[in-house]
ROPAPA-13674 format. One record per residue (C-alpha): residue in one letter; x, y, z. Coordinates in pm, 1 decimal, padded with zeros to 6 digits. Layout:
N
NODE lodo        u        v        w
NODE    a        X        Y        Z
...
//
This chain:
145
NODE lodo        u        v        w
NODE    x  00000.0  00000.0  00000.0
NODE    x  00110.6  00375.4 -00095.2
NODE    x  00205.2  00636.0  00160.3
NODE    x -00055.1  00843.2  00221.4
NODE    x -00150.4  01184.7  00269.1
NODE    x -00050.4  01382.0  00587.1
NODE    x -00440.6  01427.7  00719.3
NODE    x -00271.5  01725.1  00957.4
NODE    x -00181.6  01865.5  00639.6
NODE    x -00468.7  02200.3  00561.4
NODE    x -00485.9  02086.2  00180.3
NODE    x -00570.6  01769.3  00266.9
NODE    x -00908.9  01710.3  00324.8
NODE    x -01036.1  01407.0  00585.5
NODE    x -01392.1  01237.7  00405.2
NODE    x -01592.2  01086.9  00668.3
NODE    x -01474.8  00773.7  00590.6
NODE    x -01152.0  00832.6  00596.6
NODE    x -01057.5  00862.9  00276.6
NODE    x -00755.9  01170.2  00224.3
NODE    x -00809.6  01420.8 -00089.1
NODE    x -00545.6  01691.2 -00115.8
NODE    x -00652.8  02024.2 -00301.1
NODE    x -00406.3  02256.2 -00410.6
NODE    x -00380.0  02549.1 -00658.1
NODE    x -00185.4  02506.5 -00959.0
NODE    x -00054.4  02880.6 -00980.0
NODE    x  00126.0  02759.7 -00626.0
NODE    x  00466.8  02537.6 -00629.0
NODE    x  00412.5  02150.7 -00584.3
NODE    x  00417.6  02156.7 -00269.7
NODE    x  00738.8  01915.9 -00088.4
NODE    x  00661.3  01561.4 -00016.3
NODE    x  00497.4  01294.9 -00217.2
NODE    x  00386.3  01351.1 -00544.3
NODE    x -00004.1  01297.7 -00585.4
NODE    x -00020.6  00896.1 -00776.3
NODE    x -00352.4  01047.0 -00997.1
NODE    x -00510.9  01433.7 -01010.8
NODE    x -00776.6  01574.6 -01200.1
NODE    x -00742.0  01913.7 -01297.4
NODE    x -01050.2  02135.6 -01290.0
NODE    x -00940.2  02439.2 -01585.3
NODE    x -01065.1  02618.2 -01866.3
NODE    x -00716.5  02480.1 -02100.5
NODE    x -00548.7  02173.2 -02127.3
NODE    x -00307.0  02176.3 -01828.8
NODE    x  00060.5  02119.9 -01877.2
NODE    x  00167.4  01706.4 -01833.3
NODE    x  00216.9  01582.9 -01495.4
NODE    x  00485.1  01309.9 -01369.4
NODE    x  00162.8  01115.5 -01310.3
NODE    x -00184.1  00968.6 -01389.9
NODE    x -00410.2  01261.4 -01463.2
NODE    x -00693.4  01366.8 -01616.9
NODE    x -00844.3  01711.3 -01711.3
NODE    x -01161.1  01820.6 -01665.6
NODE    x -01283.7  02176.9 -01827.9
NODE    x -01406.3  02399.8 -01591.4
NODE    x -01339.8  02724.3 -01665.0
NODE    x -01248.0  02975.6 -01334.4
NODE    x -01520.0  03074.4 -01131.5
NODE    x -01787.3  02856.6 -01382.2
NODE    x -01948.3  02498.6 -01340.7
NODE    x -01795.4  02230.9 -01476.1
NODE    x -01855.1  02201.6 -01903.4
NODE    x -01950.1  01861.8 -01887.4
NODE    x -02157.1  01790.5 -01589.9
NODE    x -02164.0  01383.1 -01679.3
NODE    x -01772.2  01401.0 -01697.1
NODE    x -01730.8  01576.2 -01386.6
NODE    x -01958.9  01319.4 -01208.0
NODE    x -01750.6  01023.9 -01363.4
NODE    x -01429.2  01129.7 -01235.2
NODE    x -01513.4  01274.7 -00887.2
NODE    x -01623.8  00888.3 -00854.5
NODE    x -01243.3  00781.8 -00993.2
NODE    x -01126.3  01015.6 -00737.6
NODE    x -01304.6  00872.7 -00462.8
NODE    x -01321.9  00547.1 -00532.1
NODE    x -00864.7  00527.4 -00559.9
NODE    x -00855.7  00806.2 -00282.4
NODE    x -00823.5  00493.6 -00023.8
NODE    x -00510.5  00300.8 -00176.2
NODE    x -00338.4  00621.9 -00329.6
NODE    x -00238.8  00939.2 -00316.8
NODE    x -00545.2  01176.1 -00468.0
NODE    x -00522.5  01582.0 -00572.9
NODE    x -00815.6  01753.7 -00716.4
NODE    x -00663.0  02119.6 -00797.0
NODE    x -00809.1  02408.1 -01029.3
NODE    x -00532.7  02722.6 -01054.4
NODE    x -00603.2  02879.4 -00697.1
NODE    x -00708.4  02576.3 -00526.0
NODE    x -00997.9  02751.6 -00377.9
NODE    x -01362.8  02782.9 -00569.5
NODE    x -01313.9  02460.9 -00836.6
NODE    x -01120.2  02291.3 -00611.0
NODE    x -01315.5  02375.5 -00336.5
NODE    x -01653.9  02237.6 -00530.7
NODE    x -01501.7  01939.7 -00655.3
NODE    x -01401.4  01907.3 -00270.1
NODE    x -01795.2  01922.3 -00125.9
NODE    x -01892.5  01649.8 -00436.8
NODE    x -01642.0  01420.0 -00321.8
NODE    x -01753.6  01507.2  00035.8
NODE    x -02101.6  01441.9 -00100.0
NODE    x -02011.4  01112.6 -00228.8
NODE    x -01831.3  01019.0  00088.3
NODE    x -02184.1  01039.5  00256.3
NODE    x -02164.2  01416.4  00368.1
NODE    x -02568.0  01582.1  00332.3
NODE    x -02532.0  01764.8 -00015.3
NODE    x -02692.1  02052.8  00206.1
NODE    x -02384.1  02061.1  00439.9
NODE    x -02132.8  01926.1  00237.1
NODE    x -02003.8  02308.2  00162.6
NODE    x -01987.3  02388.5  00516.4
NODE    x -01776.0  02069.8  00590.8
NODE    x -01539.5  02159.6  00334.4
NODE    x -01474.1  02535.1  00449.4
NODE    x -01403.7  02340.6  00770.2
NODE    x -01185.0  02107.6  00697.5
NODE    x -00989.7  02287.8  00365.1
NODE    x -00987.2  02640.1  00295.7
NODE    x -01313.1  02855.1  00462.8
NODE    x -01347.0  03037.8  00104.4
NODE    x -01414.2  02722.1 -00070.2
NODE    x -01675.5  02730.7 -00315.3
NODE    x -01678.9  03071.9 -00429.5
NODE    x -02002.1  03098.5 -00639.6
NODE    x -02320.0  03093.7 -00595.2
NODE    x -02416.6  02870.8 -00856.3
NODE    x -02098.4  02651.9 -00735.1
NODE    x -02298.6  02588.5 -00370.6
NODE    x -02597.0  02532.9 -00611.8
NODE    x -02401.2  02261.3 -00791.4
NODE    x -02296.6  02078.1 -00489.7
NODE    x -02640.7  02069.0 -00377.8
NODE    x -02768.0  01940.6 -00689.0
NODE    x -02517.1  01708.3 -00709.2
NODE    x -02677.0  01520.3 -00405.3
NODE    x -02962.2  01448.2 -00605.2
NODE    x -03034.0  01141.3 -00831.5
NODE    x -03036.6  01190.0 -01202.8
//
């Protein structure tokens, strides 16, 4: 089994079950220690090649997500390999995208969809999820269908 995240770490964010999801913006340095094992990268442009498994996902800054299907497919890769490796969801200031893609995955994790923003402002950055219509997406993405 991998090395995990530091949970003390503030960019890494502790699901209810456990499960360790570092954010991070992409206009910062890595940041020292171990490199993430598989990211997705929430931006309006192809992002530059990482030294591991990524994907992109366009999401253009302070927007919704382009493809809404897409988004929902690969918040559930995130969560689903977040126990046996090392996770990153990042967007380029780590903070609204990130931040969204954050309460999903908290969402996911079992979190109310309702609350899911509030647990994430606790437990990773307490500007996450800038917009308005990002808190509407979170609590839409609770629902079925």
């Amino acid at each position: 089994m991998t090395d995990s995240w530091d949970a003390a770490d503030r960019a890494v964010l502790t699901l209810p079950s456990g499960r360790l999801i570092r954010g991070r913006g992409l206009r910062k340095p890595l940041p020292d220690g171990p490199e993430p094992e598989f990211a997705v990268y929430l931006l309006g442009h192809a992002p530059a090649p990482a030294g591991w498994e990524s994907r992109w996902l366009r999401w253009p800054d302070f927007r919704l997500p382009a493809d809404p299907q897409q988004a929902r497919e690969l918040l559930e890769e995130v969560w689903r390999r977040a126990p046996d490796e090392r996770v990153e969801v990042a967007c380029g200031g780590g903070i609204g995208r990130t931040g969204t893609a954050l309460a999903c995955l908290a969402v996911l994790d079992g979190v109310p969809a309702e609350d899911a923003v509030a647990f994430v402002r606790r437990g990773y950055h307490p500007r996450a999820v800038e917009t308005p219509w990002q808190r509407r997406y979170v609590r839409k993405f609770g629902r079925p269908g």
